[in-house]
C-alpha positions as CSV (number, residue, x, y, z in Angstrom):
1,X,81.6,23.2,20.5
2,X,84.5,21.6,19.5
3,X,84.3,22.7,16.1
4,X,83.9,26.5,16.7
5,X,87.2,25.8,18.8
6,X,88.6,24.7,16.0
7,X,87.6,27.2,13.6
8,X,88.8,29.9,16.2
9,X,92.8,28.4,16.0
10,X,92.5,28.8,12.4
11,X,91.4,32.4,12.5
12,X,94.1,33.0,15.0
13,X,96.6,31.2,12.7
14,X,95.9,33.4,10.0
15,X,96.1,36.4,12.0
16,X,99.2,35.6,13.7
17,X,100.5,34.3,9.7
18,X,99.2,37.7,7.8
19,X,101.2,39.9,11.1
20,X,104.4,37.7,11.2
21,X,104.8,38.9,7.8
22,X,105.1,42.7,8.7
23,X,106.5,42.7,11.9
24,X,108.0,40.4,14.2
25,X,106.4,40.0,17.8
26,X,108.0,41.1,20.3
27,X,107.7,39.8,23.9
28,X,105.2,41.9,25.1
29,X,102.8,41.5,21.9
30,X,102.6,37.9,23.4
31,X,99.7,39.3,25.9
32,X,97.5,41.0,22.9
33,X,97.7,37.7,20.6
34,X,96.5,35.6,23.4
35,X,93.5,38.5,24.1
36,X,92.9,38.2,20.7
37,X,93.0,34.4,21.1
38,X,90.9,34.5,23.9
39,X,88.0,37.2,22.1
40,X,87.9,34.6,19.2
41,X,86.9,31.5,21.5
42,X,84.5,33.9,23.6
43,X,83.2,35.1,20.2
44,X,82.4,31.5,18.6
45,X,81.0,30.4,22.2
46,X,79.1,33.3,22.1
47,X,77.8,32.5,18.6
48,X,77.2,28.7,19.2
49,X,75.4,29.2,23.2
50,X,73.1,32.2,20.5
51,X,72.4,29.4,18.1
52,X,71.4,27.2,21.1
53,X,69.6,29.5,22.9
54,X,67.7,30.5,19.6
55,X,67.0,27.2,18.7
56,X,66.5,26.2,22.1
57,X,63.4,29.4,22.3
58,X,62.2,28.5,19.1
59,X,61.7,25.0,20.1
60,X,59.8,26.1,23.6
61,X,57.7,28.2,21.5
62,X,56.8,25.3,19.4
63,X,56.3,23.5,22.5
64,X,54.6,25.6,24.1
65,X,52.2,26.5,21.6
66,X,51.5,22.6,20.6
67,X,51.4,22.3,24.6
68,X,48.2,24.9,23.9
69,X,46.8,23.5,20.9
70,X,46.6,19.9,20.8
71,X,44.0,20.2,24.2
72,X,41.9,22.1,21.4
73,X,41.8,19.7,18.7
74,X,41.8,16.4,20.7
75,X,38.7,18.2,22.7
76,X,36.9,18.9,18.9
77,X,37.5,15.7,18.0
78,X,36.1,14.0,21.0
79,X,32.7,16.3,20.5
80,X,32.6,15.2,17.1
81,X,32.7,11.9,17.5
82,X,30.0,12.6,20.6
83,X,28.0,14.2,18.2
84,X,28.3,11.5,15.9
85,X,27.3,8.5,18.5
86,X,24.3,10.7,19.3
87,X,23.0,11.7,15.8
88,X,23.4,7.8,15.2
89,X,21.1,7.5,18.2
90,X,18.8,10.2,16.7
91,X,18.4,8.9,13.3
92,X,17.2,5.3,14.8
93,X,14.6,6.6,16.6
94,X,13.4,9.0,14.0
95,X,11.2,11.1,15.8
96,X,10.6,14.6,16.5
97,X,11.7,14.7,20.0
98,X,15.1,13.2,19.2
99,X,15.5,15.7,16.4
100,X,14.5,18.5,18.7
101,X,17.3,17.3,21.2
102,X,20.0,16.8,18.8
103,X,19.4,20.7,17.7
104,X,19.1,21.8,21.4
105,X,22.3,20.0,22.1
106,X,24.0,21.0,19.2
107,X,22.4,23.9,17.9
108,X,22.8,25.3,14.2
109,X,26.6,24.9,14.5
110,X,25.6,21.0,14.5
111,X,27.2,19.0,12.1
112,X,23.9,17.5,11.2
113,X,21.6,20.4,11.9
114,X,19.9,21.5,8.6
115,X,18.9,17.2,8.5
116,X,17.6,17.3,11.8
117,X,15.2,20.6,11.1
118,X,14.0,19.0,7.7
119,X,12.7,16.2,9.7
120,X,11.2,18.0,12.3
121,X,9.0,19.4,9.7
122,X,8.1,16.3,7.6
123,X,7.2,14.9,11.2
124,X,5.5,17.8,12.3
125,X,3.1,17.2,8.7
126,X,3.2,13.7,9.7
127,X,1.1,14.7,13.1
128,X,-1.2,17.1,12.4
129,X,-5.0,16.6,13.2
130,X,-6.3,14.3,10.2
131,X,-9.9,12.8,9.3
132,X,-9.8,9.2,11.0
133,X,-11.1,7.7,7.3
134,X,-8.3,9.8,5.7
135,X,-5.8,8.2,7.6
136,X,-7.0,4.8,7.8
137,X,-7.4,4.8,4.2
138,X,-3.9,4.1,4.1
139,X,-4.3,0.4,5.5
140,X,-3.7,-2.3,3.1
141,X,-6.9,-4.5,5.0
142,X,-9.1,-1.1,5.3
143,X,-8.6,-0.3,1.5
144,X,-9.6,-3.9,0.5
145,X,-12.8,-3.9,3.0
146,X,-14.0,-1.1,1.2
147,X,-13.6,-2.9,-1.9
148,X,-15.2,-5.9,-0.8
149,X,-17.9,-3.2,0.5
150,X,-19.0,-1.9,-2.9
151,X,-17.6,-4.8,-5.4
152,X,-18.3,-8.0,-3.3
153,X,-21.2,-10.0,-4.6
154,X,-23.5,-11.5,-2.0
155,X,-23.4,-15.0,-3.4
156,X,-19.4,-14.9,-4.1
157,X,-17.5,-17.8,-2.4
158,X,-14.7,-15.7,-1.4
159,X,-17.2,-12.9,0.2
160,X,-15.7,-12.2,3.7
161,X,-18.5,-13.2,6.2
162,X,-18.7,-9.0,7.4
163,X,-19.7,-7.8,4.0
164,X,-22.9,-7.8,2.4
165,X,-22.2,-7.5,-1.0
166,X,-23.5,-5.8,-4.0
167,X,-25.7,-7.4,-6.9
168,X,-24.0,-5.0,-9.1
169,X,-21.4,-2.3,-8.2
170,X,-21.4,1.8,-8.6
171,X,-18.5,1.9,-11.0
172,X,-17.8,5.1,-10.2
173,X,-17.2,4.0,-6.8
174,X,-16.1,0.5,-6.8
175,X,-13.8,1.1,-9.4
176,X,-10.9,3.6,-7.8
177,X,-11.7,1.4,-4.7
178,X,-10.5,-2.1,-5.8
179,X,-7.8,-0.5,-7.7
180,X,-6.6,1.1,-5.1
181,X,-7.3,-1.6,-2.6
182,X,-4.9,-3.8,-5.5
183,X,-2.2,-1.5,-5.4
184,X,-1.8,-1.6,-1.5
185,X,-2.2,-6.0,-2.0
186,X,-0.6,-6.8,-5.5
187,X,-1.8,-10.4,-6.5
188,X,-4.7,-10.5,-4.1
189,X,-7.4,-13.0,-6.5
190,X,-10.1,-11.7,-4.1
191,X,-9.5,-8.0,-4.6
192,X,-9.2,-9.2,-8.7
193,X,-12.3,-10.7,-8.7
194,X,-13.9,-7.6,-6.7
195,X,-12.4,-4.8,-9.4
196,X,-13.7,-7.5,-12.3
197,X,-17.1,-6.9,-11.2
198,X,-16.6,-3.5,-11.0
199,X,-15.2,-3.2,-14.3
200,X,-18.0,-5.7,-15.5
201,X,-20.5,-2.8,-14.2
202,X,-18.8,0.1,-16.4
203,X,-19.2,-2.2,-19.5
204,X,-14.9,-2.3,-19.4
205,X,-15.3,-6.3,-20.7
206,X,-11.9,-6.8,-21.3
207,X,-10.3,-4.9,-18.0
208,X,-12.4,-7.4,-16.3
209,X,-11.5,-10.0,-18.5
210,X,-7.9,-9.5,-17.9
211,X,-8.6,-8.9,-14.0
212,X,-10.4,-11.9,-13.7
213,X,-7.8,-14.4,-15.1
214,X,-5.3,-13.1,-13.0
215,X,-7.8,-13.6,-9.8
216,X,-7.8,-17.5,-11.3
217,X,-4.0,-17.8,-11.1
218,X,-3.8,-16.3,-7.7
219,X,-6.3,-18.8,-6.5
220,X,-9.7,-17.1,-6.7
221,X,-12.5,-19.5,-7.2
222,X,-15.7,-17.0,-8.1
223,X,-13.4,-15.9,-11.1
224,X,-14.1,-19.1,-13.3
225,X,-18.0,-18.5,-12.9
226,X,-17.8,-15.1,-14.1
227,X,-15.2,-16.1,-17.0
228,X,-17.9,-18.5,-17.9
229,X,-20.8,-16.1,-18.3
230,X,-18.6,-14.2,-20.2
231,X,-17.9,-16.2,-22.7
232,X,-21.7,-17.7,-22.2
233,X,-23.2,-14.1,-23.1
234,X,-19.9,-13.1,-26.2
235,X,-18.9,-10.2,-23.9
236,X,-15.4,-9.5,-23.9
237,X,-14.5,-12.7,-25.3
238,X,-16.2,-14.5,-28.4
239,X,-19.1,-16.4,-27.5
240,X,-18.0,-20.1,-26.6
241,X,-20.7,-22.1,-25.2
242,X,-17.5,-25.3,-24.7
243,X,-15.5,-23.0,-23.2
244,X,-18.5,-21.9,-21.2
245,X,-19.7,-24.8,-19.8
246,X,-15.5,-25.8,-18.9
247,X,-15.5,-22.8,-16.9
248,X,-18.8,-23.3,-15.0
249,X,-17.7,-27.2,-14.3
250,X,-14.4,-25.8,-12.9
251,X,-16.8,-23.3,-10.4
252,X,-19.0,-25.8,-9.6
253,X,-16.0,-28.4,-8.7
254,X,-15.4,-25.9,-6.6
255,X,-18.4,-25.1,-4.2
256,X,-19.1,-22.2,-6.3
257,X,-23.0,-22.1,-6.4
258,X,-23.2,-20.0,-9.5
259,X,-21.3,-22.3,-11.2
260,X,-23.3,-25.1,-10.3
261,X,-27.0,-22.9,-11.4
262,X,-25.2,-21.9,-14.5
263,X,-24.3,-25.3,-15.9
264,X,-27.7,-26.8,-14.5
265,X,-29.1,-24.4,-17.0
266,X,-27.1,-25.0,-19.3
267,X,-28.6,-28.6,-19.1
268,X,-31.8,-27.5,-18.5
269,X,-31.9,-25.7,-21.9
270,X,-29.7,-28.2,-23.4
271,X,-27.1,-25.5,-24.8
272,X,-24.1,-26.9,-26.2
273,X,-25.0,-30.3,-23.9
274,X,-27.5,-32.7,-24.1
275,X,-30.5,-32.0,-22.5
276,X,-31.2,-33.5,-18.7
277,X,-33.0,-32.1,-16.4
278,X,-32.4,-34.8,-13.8
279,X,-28.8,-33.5,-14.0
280,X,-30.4,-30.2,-14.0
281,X,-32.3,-30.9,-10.8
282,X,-29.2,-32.5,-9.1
283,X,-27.1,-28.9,-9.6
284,X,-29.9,-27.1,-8.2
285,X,-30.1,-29.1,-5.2
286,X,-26.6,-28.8,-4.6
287,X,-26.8,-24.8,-5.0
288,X,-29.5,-24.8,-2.8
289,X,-27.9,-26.0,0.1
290,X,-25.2,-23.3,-0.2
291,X,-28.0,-20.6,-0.3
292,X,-28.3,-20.3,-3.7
293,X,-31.5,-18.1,-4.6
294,X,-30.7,-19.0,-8.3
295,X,-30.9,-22.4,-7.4
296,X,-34.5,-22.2,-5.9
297,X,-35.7,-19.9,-8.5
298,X,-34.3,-22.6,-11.3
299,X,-35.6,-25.2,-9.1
300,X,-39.5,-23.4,-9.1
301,X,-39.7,-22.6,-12.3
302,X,-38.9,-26.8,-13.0
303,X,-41.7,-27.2,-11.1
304,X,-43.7,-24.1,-12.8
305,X,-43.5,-25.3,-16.6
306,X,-43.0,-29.2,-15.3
307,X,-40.0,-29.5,-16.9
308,X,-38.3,-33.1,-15.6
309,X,-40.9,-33.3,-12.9
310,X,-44.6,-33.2,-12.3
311,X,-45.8,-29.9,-12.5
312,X,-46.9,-28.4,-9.4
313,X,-47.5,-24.8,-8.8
314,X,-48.1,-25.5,-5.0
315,X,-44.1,-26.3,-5.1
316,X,-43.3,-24.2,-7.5
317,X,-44.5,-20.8,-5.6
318,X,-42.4,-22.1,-2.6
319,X,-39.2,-22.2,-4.2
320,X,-40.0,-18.7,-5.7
321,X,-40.8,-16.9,-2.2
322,X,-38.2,-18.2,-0.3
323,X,-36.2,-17.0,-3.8
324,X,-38.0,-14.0,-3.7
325,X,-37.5,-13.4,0.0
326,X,-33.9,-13.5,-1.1
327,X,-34.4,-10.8,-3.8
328,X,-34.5,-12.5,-7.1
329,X,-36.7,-10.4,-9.4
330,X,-37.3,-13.0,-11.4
331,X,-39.0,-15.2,-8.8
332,X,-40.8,-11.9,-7.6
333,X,-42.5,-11.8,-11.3
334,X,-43.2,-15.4,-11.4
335,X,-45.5,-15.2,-8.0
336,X,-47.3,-12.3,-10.0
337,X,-48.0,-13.9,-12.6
338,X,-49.4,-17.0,-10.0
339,X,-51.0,-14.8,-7.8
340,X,-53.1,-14.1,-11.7
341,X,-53.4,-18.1,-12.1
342,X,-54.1,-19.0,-8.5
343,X,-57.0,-16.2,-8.5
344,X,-55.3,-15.4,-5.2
345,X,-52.7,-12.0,-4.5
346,X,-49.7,-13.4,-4.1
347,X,-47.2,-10.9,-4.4
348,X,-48.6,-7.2,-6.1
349,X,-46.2,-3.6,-6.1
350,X,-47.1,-1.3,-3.8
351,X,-45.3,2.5,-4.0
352,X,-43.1,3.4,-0.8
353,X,-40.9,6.1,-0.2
354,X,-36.9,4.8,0.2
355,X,-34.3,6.6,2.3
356,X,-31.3,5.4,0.7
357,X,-27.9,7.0,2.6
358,X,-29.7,10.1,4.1
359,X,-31.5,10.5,0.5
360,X,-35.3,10.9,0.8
361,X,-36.6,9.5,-2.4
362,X,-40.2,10.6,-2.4
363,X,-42.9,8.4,-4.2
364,X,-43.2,8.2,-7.9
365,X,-39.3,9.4,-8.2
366,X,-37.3,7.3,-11.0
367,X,-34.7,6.6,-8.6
368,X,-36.2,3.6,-7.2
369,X,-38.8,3.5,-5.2
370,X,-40.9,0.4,-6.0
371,X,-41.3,-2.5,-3.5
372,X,-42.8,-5.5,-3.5
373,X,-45.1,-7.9,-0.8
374,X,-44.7,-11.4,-0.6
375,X,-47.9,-12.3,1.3
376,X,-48.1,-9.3,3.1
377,X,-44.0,-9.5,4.0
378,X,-42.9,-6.4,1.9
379,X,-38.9,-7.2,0.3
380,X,-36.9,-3.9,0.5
381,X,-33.7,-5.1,0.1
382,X,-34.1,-4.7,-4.1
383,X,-35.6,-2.0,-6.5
384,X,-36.4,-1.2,-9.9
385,X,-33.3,1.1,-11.8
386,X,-33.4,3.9,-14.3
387,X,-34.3,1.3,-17.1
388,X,-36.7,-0.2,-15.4
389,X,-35.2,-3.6,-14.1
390,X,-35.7,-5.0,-10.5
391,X,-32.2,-5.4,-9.2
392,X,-31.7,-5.6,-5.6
393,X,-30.6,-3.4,-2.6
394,X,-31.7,0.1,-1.6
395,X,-31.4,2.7,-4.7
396,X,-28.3,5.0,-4.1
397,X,-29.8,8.0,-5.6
398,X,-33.3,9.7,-6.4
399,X,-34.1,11.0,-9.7
């Protein structure tokens, strides 16, 4: 204010200067110069309270509209960060009701909408009606019960007390099992020893080679046994009848009765060790009372051909039908052959129709159909394959 006062005098200087000049001012001019005074003040207050007031409207405006805005943002931002605190909610849960409540909350105009709708769908797959087996197949311990189902052996150590076992495995079955079954339980000797066998039954020596050492390292016992026949038979592996008989000692150490009938026979026969049937015996025995058929089959046919005791066919033929009660083809073959000597039937084949998994294989059929009676007991838990071996359990197809 002050200012424009003083920037009014000076204009009224100059006037008053540039007139002086021309005229001199009479009395009654006084009046006019101080109107024109006057006008100049009125015009520079009227200039500066313009100024004011525009500044003044502009800032109310300013005001005003901030007044109206900020209510806007700071009310976005507060739903944002809602929306954020709820879609963290959301994503812990993970599930499809959550999803659908974020969307009806939020809608499309959702920050995290096109997320929420993608896993509404996955989740939705996720639900639909399955087969139970499907689904379950999924289960680390389901996946390796079917593996022991079709790859376990009967007389395995490890062999979990609910399964059965198999004498020798489908490979076309056993074999996507147990791999499978490995995948969902890396390092799992059991499952190693399981897909060994089944490799073993494809004729895939060194897959089960390499299966079965690795089942050693992670602590499976049965392993060393089948290692040994291995290299016992040259399969896989150069025949080594030391390294043989190392890897049978090591099974039987361990309460592994195939370990303990393979070395017996290996003293029995006296390959690669001295022969000693007394050792021989001892083995058996000890197999025996595991449940070793093997060892009562070894164990009768001691008796049989008198081999480190007196022979006695009496004893012998009881060792081979509580072996062949068991299964063992062998002992089955040796009570035919007494049932000849003894002039007395013993055990004879007799043609019976199997129904093997809903399969009706009808007599005379290639597919197995051959049993056998042990004084009158007939022993359906083996049959004779495609080449013409006894093996046991029920055939699995008809020919």
């Amino acid at each position: 204010m002050r200012a424009l006062r003083k920037a009014g005098d000076r204009i009224f200087k100059s006037i008053k200067l540039l007139t002086a000049r021309r005229w001199k001012p009479r009395q009654e001019s006084r009046p006019i110069m101080m109107r024109i005074k006057v006008f100049l003040h009125t015009l520079s207050l009227a200039a500066l309270l313009s100024s004011a007031m525009g500044a003044g409207v502009s800032h109310a405006q300013g005001a005003s509209r901030a007044q109206l805005e900020r209510p806007e943002t700071a009310a976005a931002s507060l739903d944002r960060q809602a929306e954020l605190i709820f879609w963290q909610s959301v994503a812990r849960a993970d599930t499809r009701e959550m999803y659908e409540g974020y969307l009806q909350k939020f809608g499309e105009a959702g920050e995290f909408s096109i997320i929420a709708q993608q896993r509404i769908k996955e989740l939705s797959k996720s639900t639909q009606p399955f087969d139970a087996p499907l689904a379950n197949a999924a289960r680390p311990d389901l996946l390796a019960a079917n593996c022991d189902r079709l790859a376990m052996s009967p007389f395995a150590l490890s062999r979990p007390s609910e399964i059965v076992g198999v004498e020798e495995p489908d490979p076309a079955e056993a074999v996507p099992a147990c791999e499978a079954a490995l995948r969902a339980s890396p390092s799992n000797g059991r499952l190693e020893y399981d897909l060994g066998r089944a490799y073993w039954s494809s004729r895939k020596y060194p897959e089960a080679i390499r299966v079965w050492e690795q089942a050693t390292r992670n602590g499976n016992k049965d392993a060393f046994y089948e290692l040994g026949m291995a290299s016992y038979k040259g399969e896989g592996v150069p025949q080594d009848y030391a390294r043989a008989a190392a890897l049978f000692k090591r099974a039987a150490e361990d309460n592994v009765s195939g370990g303990m009938v393979a070395l017996g026979s290996m003293y029995d026969r006296g390959v690669f060790v001295q022969k000693d049937y007394a050792h021989a015996r001892a083995l058996y025995e000890q197999a025996i009372q595991l449940g070793s058929r093997g060892g009562l089959r070894n164990m009768g046919l001691l008796y049989y051909n008198g081999f480190g005791v007196r022979k006695d066919l009496s004893i012998a033929r009881d060792y081979l039908e509580r072996a062949a009660k068991q299964g063992d083809p062998t002992s089955i073959k040796l009570l035919a052959d007494l049932s000849n000597k003894s002039g007395r039937v013993v055990a004879r084949p007799q043609q019976v129709a199997f129904h093997s998994r809903g399969v009706h294989c009808p007599v005379g059929s290639t597919g197995g159909n051959t049993a056998w009676l042990v004084r009158g007991m007939p022993l359906n838990n083996f049959h004779t394959n495609n080449r013409g071996q006894i093996v046991a359990g029920a055939p699995t197809r008809c020919n």
